[in-house]
ZABA-191822 format. One record per residue: x negated, y, z negated of N, C-alpha, C, O, CB in turn; residue in one letter. Coordinates in steps of 0.02 Angstrom, whole numbers, always signed. Glycine has a CB too. Layout:
{n_X:X&n_Y:Y&n_Z:Z&ca_X:X&ca_Y:Y&ca_Z:Z&c_X:X&c_Y:Y&c_Z:Z&o_X:X&o_Y:Y&o_Z:Z&cb_X:X&cb_Y:Y&cb_Z:Z&r:A}
...
This chain:
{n_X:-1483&n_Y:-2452&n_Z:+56&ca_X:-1552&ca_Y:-2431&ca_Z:+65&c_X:-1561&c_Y:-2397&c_Z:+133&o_X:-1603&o_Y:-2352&o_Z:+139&cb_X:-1599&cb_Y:-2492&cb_Z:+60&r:X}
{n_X:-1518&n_Y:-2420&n_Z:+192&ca_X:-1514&ca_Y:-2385&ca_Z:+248&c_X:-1521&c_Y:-2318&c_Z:+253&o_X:-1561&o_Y:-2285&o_Z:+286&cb_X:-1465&cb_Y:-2397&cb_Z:+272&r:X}
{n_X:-1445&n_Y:-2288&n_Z:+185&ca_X:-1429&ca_Y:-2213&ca_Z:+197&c_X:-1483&c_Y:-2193&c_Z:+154&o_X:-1493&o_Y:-2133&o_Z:+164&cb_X:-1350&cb_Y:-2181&cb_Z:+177&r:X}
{n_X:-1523&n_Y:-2216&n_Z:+108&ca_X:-1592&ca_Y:-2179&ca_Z:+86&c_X:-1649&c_Y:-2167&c_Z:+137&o_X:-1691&o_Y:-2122&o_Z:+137&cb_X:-1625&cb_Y:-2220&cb_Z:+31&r:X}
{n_X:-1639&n_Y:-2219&n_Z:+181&ca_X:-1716&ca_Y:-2207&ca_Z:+227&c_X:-1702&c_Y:-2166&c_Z:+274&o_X:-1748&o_Y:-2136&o_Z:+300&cb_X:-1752&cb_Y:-2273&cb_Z:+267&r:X}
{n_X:-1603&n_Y:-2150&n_Z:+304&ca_X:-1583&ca_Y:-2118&ca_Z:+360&c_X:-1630&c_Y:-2043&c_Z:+358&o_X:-1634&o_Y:-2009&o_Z:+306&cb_X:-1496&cb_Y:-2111&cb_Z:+359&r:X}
{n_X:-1656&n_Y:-2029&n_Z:+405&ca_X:-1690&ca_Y:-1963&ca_Z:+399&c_X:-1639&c_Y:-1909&c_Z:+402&o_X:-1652&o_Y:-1855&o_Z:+376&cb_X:-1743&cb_Y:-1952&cb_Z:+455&r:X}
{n_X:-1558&n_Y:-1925&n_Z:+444&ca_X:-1527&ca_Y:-1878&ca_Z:+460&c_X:-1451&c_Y:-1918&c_Z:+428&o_X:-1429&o_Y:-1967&o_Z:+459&cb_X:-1542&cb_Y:-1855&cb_Z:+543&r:X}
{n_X:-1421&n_Y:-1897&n_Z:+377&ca_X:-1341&ca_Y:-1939&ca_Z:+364&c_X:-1283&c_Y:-1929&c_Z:+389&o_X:-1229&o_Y:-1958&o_Z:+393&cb_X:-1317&cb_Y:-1937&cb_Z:+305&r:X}
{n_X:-1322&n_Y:-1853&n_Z:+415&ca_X:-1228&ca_Y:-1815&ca_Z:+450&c_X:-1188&c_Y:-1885&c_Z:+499&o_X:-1136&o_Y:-1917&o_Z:+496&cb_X:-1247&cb_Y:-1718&cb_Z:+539&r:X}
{n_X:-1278&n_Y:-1881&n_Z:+561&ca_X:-1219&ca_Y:-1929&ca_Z:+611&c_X:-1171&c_Y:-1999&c_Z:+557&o_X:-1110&o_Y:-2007&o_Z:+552&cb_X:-1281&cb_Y:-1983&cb_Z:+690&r:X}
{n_X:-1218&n_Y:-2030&n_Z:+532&ca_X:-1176&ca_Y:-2081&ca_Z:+499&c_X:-1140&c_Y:-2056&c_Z:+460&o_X:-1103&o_Y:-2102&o_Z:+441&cb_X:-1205&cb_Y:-2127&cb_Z:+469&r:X}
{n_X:-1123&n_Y:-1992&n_Z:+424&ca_X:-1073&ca_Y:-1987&ca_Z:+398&c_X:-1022&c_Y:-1962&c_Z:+434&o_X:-970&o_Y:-1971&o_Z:+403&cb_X:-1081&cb_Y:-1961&cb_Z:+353&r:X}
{n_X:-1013&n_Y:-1932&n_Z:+491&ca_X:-964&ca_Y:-1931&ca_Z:+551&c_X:-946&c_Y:-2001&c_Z:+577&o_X:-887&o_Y:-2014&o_Z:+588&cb_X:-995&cb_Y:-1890&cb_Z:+610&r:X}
{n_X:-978&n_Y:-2033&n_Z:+583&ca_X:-979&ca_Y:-2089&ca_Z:+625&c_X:-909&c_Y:-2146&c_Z:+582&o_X:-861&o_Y:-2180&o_Z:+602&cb_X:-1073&cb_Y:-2122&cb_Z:+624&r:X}
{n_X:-946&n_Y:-2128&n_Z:+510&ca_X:-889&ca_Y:-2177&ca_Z:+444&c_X:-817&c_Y:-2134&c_Z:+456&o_X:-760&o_Y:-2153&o_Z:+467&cb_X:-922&cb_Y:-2165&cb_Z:+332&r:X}
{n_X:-850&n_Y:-2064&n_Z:+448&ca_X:-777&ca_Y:-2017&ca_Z:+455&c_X:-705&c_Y:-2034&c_Z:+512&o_X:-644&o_Y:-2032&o_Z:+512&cb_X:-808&cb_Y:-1940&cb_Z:+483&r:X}
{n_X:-755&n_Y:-2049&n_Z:+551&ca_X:-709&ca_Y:-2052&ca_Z:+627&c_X:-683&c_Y:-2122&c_Z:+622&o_X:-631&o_Y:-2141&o_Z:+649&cb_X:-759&cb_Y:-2041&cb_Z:+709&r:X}
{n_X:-724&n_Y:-2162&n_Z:+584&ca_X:-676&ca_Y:-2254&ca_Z:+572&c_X:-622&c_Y:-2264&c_Z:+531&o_X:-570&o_Y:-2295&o_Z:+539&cb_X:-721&cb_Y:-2317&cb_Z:+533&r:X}
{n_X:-657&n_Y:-2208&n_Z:+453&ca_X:-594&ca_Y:-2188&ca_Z:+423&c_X:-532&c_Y:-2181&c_Z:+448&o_X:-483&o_Y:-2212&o_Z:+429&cb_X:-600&cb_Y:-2141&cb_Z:+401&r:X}
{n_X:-535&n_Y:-2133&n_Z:+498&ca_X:-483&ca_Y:-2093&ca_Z:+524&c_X:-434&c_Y:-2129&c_Z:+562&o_X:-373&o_Y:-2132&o_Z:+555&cb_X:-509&cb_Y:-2042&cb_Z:+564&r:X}
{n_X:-481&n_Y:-2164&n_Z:+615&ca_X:-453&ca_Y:-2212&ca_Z:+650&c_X:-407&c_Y:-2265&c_Z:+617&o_X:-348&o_Y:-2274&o_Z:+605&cb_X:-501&cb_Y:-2240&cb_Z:+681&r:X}
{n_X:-463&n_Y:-2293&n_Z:+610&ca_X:-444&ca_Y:-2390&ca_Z:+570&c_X:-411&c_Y:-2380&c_Z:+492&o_X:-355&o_Y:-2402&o_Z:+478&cb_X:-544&cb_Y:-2452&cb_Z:+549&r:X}
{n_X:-456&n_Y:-2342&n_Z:+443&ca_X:-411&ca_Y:-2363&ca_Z:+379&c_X:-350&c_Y:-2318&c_Z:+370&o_X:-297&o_Y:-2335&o_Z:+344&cb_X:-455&cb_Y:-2359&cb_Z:+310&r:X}
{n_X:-367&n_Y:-2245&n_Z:+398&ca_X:-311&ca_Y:-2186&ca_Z:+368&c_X:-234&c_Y:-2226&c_Z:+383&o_X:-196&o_Y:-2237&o_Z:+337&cb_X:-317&cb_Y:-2094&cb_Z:+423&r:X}
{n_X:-220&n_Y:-2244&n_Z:+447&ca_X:-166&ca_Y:-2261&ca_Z:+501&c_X:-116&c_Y:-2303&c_Z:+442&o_X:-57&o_Y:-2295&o_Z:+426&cb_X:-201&cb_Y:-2317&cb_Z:+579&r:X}
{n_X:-189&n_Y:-2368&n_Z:+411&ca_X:-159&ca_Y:-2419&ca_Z:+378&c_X:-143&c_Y:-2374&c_Z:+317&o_X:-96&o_Y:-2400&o_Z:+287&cb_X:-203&cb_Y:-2488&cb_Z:+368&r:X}
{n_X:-161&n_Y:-2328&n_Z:+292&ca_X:-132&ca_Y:-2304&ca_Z:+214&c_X:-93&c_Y:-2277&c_Z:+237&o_X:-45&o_Y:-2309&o_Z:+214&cb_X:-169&cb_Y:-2263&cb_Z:+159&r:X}
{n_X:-57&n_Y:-2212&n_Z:+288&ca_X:+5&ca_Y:-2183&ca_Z:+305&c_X:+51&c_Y:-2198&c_Z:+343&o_X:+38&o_Y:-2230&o_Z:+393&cb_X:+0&cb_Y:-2141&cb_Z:+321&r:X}
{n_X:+110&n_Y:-2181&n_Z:+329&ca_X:+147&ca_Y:-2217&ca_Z:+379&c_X:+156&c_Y:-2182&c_Z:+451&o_X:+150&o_Y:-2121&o_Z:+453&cb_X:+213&cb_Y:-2231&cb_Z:+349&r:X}
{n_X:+167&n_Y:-2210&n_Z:+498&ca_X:+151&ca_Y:-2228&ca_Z:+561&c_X:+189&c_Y:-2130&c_Z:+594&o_X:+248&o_Y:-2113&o_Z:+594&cb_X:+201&cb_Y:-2326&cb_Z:+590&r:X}
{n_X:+129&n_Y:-2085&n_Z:+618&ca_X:+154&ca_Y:-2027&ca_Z:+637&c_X:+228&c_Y:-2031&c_Z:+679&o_X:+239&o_Y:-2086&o_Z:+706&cb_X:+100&cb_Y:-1997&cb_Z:+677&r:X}
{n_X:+274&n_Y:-1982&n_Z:+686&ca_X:+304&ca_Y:-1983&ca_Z:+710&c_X:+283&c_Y:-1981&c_Z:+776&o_X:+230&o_Y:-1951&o_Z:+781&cb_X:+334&cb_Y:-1956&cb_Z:+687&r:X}
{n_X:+315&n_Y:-2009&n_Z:+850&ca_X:+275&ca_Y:-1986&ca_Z:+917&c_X:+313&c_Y:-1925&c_Z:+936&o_X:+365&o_Y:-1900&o_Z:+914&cb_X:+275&cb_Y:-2044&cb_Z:+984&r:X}
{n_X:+282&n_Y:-1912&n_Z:+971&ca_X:+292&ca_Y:-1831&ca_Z:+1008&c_X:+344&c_Y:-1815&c_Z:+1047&o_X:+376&o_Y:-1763&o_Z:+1053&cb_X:+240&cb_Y:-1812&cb_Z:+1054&r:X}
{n_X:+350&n_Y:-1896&n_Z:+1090&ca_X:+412&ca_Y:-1891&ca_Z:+1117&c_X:+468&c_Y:-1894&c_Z:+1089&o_X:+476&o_Y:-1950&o_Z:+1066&cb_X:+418&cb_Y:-1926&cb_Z:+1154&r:X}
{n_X:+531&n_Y:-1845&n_Z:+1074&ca_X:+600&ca_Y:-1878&ca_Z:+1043&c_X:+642&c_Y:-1925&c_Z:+1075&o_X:+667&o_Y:-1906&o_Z:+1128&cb_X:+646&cb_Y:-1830&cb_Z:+1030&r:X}
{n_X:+658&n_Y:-1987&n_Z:+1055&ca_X:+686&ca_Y:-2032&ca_Z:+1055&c_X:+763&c_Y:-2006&c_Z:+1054&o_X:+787&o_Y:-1977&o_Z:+1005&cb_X:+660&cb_Y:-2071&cb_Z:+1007&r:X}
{n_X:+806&n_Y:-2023&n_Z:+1119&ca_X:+868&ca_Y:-2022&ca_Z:+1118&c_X:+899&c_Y:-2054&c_Z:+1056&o_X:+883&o_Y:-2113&o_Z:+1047&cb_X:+889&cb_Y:-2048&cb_Z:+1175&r:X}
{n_X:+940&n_Y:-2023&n_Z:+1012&ca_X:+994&ca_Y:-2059&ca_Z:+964&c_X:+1050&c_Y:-2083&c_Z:+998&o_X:+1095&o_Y:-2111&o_Z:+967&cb_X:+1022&cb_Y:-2013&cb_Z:+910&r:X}
């Protein structure tokens, strides 16, 4: 009922976007490679 009364949804839908991204994406893919190369 929140996002019906929100007058404006973008921010909250950025806001979910950016938690997505953060918090759940990380846990569904596996872990980026880092930037630095690691001596073999």
């Amino acid at each position: 009922m929140l996002l019906s009364l929100s007058p404006s949804p973008i921010p909250y839908s950025k806001l979910k976007l950016a938690v997505f991204s953060k918090i759940e994406l990380p846990l569904l893919l596996p872990k980026p490679i880092p930037p630095i190369e690691l001596p073999v």
